[in-house]
N, C-alpha and C positions, 0 to 999 in steps of 0.2 A: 120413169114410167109413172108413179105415182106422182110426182112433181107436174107432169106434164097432166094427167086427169083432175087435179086439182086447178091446173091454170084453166081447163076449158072447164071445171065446172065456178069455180067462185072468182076466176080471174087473179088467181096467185103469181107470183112469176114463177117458173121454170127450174128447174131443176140445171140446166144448161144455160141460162141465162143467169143466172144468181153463179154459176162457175166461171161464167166469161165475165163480171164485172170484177168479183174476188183475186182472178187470176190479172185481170187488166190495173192492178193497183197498182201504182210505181213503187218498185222496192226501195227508191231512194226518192224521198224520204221518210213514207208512210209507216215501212215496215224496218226498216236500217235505225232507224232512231229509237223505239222501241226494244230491238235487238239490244243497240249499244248499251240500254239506259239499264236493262234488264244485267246485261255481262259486267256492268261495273256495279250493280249492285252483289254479286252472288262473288265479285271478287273480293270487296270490300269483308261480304261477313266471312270467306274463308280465313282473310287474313287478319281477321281481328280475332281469331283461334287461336293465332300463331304468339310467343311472345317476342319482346323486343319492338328495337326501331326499325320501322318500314321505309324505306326510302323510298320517293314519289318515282322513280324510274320502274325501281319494281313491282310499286305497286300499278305503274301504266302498261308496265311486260307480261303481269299478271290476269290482267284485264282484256290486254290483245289476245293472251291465249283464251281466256274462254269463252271469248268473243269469235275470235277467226283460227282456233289451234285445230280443229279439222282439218276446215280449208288449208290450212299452212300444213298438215300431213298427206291429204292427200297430194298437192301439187306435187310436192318433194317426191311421194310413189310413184305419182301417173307421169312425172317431169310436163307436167301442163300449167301455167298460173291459172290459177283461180279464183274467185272474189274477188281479196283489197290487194292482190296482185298481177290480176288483170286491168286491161286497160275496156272503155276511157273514164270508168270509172272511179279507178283503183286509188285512185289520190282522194279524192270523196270523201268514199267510206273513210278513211283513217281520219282522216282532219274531223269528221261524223265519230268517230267512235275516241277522239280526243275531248272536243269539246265534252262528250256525255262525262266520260270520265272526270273530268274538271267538274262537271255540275253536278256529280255525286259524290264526290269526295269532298269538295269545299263550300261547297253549297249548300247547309241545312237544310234551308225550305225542299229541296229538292228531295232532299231524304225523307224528311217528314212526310212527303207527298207518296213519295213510293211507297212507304210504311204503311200506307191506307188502304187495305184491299179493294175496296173501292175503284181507286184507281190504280192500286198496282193489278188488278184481275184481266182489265180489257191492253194495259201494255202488256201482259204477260202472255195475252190471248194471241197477238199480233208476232212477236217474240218467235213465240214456239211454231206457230204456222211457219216462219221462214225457217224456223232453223228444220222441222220434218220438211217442207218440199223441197229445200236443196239436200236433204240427204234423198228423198226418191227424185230429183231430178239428174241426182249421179248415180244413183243406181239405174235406172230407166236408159242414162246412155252407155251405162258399161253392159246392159244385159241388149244392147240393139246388136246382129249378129257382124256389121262389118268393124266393130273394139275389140273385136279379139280378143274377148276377156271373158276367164269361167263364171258360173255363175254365185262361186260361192267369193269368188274375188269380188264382182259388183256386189253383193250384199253386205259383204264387210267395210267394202271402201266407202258404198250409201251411208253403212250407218257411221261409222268413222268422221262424216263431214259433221254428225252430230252428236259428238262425244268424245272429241280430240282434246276439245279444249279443257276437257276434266281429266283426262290423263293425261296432260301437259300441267296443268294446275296441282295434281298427284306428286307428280316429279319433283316441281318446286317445293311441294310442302314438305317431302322428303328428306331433298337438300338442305333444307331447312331446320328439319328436326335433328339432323345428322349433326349440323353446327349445335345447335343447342345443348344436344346431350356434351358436347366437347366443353362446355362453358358452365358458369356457376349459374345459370338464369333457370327457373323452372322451364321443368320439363314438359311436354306436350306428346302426345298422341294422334298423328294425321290418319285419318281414314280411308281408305283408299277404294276409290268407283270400280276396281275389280276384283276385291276382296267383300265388300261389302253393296253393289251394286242395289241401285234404287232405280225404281220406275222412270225416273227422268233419265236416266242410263241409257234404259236396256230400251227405251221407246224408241229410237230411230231404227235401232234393230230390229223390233217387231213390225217398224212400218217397212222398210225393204223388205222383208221376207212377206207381207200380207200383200204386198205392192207384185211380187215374181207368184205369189200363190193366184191371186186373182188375174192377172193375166194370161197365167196356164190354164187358169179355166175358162175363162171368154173363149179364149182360141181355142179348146176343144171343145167348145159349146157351139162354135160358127164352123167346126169341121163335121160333126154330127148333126146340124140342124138339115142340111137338106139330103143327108144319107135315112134319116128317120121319115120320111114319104115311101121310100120304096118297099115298106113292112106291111103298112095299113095305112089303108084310104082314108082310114078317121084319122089318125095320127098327121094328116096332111095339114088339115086349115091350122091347127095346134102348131105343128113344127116349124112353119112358115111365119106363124105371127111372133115364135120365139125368137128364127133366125133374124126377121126383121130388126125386132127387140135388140137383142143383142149385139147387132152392126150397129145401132147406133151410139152403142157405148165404147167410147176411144179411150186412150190411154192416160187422157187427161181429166177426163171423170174421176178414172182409178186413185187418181193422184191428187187432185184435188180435195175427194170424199175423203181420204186418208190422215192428209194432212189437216183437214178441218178438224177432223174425231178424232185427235191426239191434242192439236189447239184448244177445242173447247173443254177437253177432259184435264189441261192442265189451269186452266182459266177456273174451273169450278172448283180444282183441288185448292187453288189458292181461297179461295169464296170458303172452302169449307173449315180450311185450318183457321182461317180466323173468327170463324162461327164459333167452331167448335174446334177449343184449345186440346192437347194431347195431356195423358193424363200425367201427375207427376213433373209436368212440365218446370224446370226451373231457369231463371235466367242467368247467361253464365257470361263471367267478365273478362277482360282481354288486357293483354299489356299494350297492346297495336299504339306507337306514339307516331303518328302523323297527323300533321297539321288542320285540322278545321274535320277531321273525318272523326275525332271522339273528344272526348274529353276528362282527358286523365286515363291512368292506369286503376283498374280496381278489381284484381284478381286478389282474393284471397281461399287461403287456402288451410285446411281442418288438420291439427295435430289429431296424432293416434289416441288421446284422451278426449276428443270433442272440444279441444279449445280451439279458438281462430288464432291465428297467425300473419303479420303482413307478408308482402314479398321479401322485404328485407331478411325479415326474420327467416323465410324458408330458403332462400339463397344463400345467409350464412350457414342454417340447420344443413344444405344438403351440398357445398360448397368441398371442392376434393380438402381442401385444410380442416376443414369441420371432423369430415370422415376418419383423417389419417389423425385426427388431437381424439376424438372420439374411442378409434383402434388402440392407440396409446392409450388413454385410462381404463380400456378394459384389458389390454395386458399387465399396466402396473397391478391394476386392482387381484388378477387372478395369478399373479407373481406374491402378492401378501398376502392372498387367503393361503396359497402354498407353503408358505413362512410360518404362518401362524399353527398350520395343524400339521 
């Protein structure tokens, strides 16, 4: 309505027509490339958290999950493919979300490029829009009444399509640290998106549920609008011009406005953190040894006196042979203080 009083007074476009060009963009490969380039960057820094040798399989398994690990949970629930499992695209997308992987893991410039807020802000922008409206685009068809499905099922499943791939990336980092502790390598601490949930989490969830709130009220606004004339004769030209109002807003307003205003509040948070760095911030190093994706190990790590230590040193400091020569000289040692007194 405001979009539309601005077009007939200054000649703006539309508020409906700025949604019908947005929504007419080809997802492949406007917004699919973005997507990809996005999921192998946020794969890359998890697993340069992790210690050890990464191998390129897992770190492409890695990358398919939190690229497409929704999609690939919910199919498996609803038994429907979906996405890069559907056809006649589904061969695509993957050969699209291979190459990106390839140009961010072995490709410098590529990285350095992303690392620019600059430019990583407006793929970030593109990114998130796709990954919010396929989660209300699966929520929107599980809450249509012939899916036969409850409504707190579509809300979970919506947001599921965008947030799978971090609880699949969870798991892995899990498995991962489960080997680690079994081994001499330092240790590590994985994080986990349900234990510790951040805003890029919990957002496909606030958008399914703002997506099922805002629909319930159109429609009780267009069920009340023409019962409100039979009250008051003023309340008439009012109630009419509301009803009017509000038929013309569809369900792909709802969705679109939604998925914009999660896009651009992710697009700005990137703009911000690089404005403005967090406090205490430090930068921290990785053992990640894969090929063209770093360059050396350089994890070092603080003795309980404040002195530095390399890897080496802390792998034999906390290596099980260390511990059990260690347990030994403090039982000799507290066998001769015994003796002595």
């Amino acid at each position: 309505w405001l979009a539309r009083g601005a077009a007939e007074v200054g000649g703006a476009v539309s508020f409906r027509e700025l949604r019908d060009r947005a929504l007419a963009v080809p997802v492949f490969p406007y917004l699919l490339v973005p997507h990809c380039l996005i999921s192998s960057r946020i794969a890359l820094s998890r697993l340069r958290q992790q210690p050890g040798y990464c191998a390129p399989l897992r770190a492409l398994l890695i990358t398919f999950f939190v690229a497409f690990g929704g999609t690939f949970l919910v199919s498996i629930i609803t038994h429907k493919p979906f996405g890069p499992f559907s056809a006649p695209l589904g061969d695509s997308i993957l050969l699209t979300l291979v190459l990106c992987w390839i140009a961010v893991w072995y490709v410098a410039p590529v990285r350095a490029l992303l690392d620019l807020a600059a430019v990583r802000a407006p793929v970030v922008l593109a990114a998130s829009f796709l990954r919010h409206i396929n989660a209300l685009n699966m929520a929107n068809a599980l809450l249509q009444p012939g899916s036969n499905t409850s409504v707190s099922a579509a809300l979970l499943l919506g947001g599921l399509v965008g947030t799978g791939g971090a609880l699949l990336a969870d798991a892995d980092a899990a498995l991962a640290a489960g080997f680690v502790e079994a081994s001499a390598q330092p240790r590590y601490a994985p994080t986990s998106s349900l234990s510790k949930p951040s805003w890029t989490f919990l957002s496909p969830y606030v958008a399914t549920v703002s997506l099922y709130l805002a629909q319930s009220l159109l429609n009780h606004v267009k069920m009340l609008g023409p019962q409100l004339t039979e009250y008051s004769p003023e309340l008439s030209k009012a109630s009419v011009e509301m009803f009017i109002l509000y038929q013309d807003i569809s369900t792909d307003d709802i969705r679109f406005f939604i998925a914009a205003l999660f896009a651009i509040q992710a697009s700005a948070a990137e703009l911000a953190a690089a404005l403005v760095p967090e406090p205490n911030a430090q930068k921290r190093g990785t053992t990640l040894s894969v090929r063209g994706a770093r360059q050396g190990p350089i994890v070092v790590q603080s003795k309980p006196g404040g002195k530095k230590m390399t890897p080496a040193q802390y792998v034999a400091m906390h290596s099980p042979g260390a511990k059990q020569k260690a347990a030994k000289v403090t039982s000799t040692a507290n066998s001769s203080a015994k003796k002595s007194l």
